[in-house]
C-alpha positions, 0 to 999 in steps of 0.5 A: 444395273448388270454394269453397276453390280459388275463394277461393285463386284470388281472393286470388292475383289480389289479391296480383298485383294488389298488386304488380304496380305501375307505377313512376308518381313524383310528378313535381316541377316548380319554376316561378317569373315568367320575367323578375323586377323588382329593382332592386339597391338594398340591398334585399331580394328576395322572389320566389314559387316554386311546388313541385309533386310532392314538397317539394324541398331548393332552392338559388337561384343568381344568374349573370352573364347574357350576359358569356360573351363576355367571359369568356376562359379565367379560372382562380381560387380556392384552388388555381386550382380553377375555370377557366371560358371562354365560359361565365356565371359564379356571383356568389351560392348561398343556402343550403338551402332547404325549400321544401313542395310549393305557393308560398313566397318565396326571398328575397336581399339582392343581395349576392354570395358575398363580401358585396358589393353586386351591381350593377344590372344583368341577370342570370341566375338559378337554382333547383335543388332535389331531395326530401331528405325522402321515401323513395327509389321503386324504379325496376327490379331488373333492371339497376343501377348498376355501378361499372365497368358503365355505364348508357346513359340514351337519352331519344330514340326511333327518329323523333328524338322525345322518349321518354315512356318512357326506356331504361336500358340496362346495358352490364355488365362483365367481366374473363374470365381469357383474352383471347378474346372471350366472350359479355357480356350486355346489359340494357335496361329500359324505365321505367315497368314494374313494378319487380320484374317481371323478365320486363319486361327486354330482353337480348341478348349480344353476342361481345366482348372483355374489357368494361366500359363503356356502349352506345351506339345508332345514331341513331333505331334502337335495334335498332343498338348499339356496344360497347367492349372490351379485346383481345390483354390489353389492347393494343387497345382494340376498338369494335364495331357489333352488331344487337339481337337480343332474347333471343340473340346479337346480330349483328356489322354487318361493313359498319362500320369494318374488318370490324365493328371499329374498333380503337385502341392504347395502352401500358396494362395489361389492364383500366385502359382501359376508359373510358365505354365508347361515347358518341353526341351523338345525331347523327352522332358516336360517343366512346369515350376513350384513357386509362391510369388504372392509373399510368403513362398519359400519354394521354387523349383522346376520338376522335371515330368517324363513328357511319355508317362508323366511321371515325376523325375526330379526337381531342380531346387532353385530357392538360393537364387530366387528366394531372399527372406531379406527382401521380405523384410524390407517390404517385398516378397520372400520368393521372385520365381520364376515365371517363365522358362524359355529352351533354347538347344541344351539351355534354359532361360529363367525369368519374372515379372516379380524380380530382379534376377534373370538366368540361364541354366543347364537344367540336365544337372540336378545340382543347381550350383552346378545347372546355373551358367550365369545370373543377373541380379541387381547392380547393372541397372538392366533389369533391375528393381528399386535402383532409384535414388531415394527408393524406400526399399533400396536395392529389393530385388523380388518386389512385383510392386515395382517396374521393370515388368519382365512378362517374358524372356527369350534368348536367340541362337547365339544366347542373346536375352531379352524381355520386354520392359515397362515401367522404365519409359518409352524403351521396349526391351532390356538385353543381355549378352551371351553371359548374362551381361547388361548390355542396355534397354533399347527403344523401337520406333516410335516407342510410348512409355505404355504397358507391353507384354512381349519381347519374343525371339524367333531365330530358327532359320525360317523367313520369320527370323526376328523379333516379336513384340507389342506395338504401343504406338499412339496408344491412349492407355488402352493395352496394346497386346497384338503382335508385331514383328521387327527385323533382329539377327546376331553372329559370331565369330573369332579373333585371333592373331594367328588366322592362318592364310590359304597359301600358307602350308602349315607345319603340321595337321590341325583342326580349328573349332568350328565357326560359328558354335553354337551354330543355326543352321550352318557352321564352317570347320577349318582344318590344316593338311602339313601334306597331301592326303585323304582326308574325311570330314564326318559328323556323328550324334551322341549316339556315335551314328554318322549323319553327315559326310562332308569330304572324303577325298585327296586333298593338297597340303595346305589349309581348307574349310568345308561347311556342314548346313543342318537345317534338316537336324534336330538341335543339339550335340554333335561330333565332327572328326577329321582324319588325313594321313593317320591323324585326326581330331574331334570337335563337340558342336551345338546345334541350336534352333 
């Protein structure tokens, strides 16, 4: 019998050993030479790229490089889907490309979308790819992609570093008879736990009012969080400041806004205002959004909270975008959002399930013609509602009554977009280019045309970099909410015919724009000595204090690159300043994480 108890004891400690696994993805990473020599000549550009982690489905995008500037609120496209302001423009996507993990070429005959020779010149280009070949890997059970509960990605811990674990954190929803406040639970989820192990989950409760939406945590403190509920049967909408405590009810911070609360009101009815929830830039601002989306809503706007005090700042008043009394003529709704707000660095993605349109804007202007970067409404066919021929409201942009289904939007490092698509077949996602370009709707493998809910970029570094999203393999009309993790990655870099060799002594001192930038975590600045010299490569905040020296030393005339890895800085703006022999030169350079 000892024997016999051994030997049951030995093979239960093998199957926990089995299934007790980590969640360890296969990272992808897609690198190409930062600064490529083509000489827009008619002829056709081979350019290496080298895949690591998975094979990836890849898209290879050419911008305009530094004409920002010049580019003032321009609307164009059928219908006037895309506007974009201050922001570089796409002139060529190729189309899909299998690359197999290792190097391949990505070729292009340095035409434009509409056939036409692009002029010599710089410009910026793209690589984006996602694994549209390998079976989806769990990520966790525990908390998953709700269509109204929203999912907080945080990727920053309580010193201001980078995460080399991510959280989730699952908000939840509920809609109680009784407008009281009732108790909601609240799920976070380290990643890289073993998947099915729920005693990995963290979860608190907090007393709130009729809910649905994201958290949001007070700045290096995860021990502090905001949510946002509907009060009184939906006249007021309350944003509250709480206390984690695991595994009980969390604490009301009375100190914040009017004791605890921060209350906003609206003409809507219970349960069509339930917005992203709560939204930090990870500084010092907390969004939550004023806007109706059952009907009648002329409102939307985002108001800007002092995360500190919870005092209200401003309000950016997006109703020219999101509201169109057109469409309620036409049988949908007056207002579209948005639903959801996505951060990422000094930017702001906007979205909803409701509508059409899809945007991204620089919410530290208070003037909305001037905070929108670009829009993607209907025209393109990505994103769009009603485009069907024969549709009864042809073209109704806020209508919630038709597909696709947009219940999250996410853009990565280098302002990719996407959200996950129902309602138009067996595909996952949509995706925009860096300037709200439709690039196409995309299929994972083994994809259904069932409901889904998630399409999540995590792009901070970490070994978790990818894509998250809903599974609906083999689902038999059950919804399919867990999570699931496939490998997704993107860079960039320049086109030029001018890329000056090594060996080349150039004619005088010159300093290239660093590449790439934005960056995440590394970027490469080059620069031109005329002669020999010392020379330093500083780096310095908005504050003007230096927080990195890269070079200070004697160096030969000629051309040299250094690269600054900040994976120990918090995302933003810097300076870079070079100097040599009395000359020097400054760069401005986005950190996004």
């Amino acid at each position: 019998m000892k024997k016999v108890a051994l030997l049951v004891a030995v093979l239960l400690f093998s199957v926990a050993s089995v299934y007790a696994v980590n969640f360890t993805p296969p990272v992808m990473t897609i690198t190409a030479a930062p600064a490529v020599e083509y000489q827009f000549d008619g002829s056709t550009l081979t350019m290496p790229v080298t895949v690591t982690g998975s094979p990836a489905g890849t898209y290879f995008l050419v911008f305009t490089k530094d004409k920002f500037g010049s580019i003032s609120k321009v609307r164009n496209g059928y219908l006037g889907w895309h506007y974009v302001n201050k922001i570089d423009t796409c002139l060529y996507v190729s189309p899909l490309t299998q690359l197999s993990v290792g190097t391949s070429n990505m070729t292009w005959n340095g035409k434009d979308e509409a056939g036409n020779q692009v002029a010599a010149g710089d410009y910026t280009y793209y690589l984006w790819g996602v694994d549209n070949t390998t079976t989806r890997i769990q990520v966790t059970t525990s908390v998953g992609f709700q269509p109204w509960g929203f999912m907080t990605l945080t990727t920053k811990g309580e010193t201001g570093l980078t995460l080399s674990n991510p959280i989730l954190t699952q908000g939840g929803e509920s809609r109680p008879a009784s407008p009281d406040t009732h108790v909601q639970g609240i799920t976070r989820w380290v990643i890289g736990g073993d998947p099915t192990d729920g005693t990995l989950a963290q979860t608190t409760t907090a007393n709130q009012y009729d809910t649905c939406g994201g958290v949001a945590y007070l700045k290096n403190n995860l021990n502090v969080f905001f949510f946002d509920g509907l009060k009184g049967g939906g006249a007021t909408k309350v944003t509250m400041k709480y206390n984690w405590v695991p595994s009980g009810a969390s604490e009301l911070q009375t100190d914040w806004g009017d004791n605890g609360e921060f209350q906003y009101s609206g003409a809507w009815p219970s349960g069509w205002n339930f917005g992203p929830g709560c939204v930090t830039d990870g500084a010092d601002y907390l969004f939550v959004v004023n806007a109706d989306i059952s009907g009648t809503g002329t409102e939307s706007q985002i108001i800007f909270l002092d995360i500190n005090d919870g005092s209200e700042l401003k309000r950016l008043d997006l109703a020219d975008w999101w509201v169109n009394p057109d469409d309620y003529a036409k049988g949908g709704q007056n207002c579209g959002g948005p639903t959801e707000i996505w951060v990422q660095g000094n930017v702001a993605a906007l979205g909803s399930h409701t509508t059409c349109v899809n945007q991204l804007i620089d919410p530290y202007f208070t003037d909305a013609a001037d905070a929108v970067l670009w829009s993607n409404t209907n025209g393109d066919l990505i994103g769009d509602h009603n485009w069907e021929p024969g549709s009864e409201k042809a073209w109704v942009c806020n209508d919630y009554n038709v597909g696709p289904y947009k219940y999250a939007f996410s853009t990565d490092a280098n302002l990719f977009s996407c959200f996950p698509s129902f309602d138009q077949g067996a595909v996952s996602f949509g995706l925009y280019g860096p300037d709200g370009t439709g690039i196409t709707y995309l299929a994972l493998a083994g994809e259904t045309a069932y409901q889904k809910f998630g399409a999540m970029f995590v792009d901070s570094g970490s070994a978790y970099d990818g894509l998250l999203c809903t599974n609906n393999i083999g689902s038999t009309g059950g919804i399919d909410t867990t999570v699931f993790w496939v490998g997704s990655a993107s860079a960039k870099g320049t086109l030029s015919p001018n890329i000056v060799g090594v060996a080349d002594a150039p004619a005088a001192f010159a300093v290239s724009q660093n590449v790439p930038n934005p960056f995440n975590p590394n970027t490469t600045i080059n620069y031109n000595l005329a002669k020999a010299g010392k020379v330093t490569v500083d780096v310095f905040n908005v504050a003007g204090q230096k927080v990195a020296s890269l070079v200070n030393g004697t160096m030969s005339a000629g051309s040299h690159s250094v690269t600054w890895n900040a994976s120990k800085f918090s995302a933003g703006v810097y300076f870079c300043t070079v100097k040599s022999n009395g000359a020097s030169k400054t760069l401005k350079m986005t950190l996004l994480k």
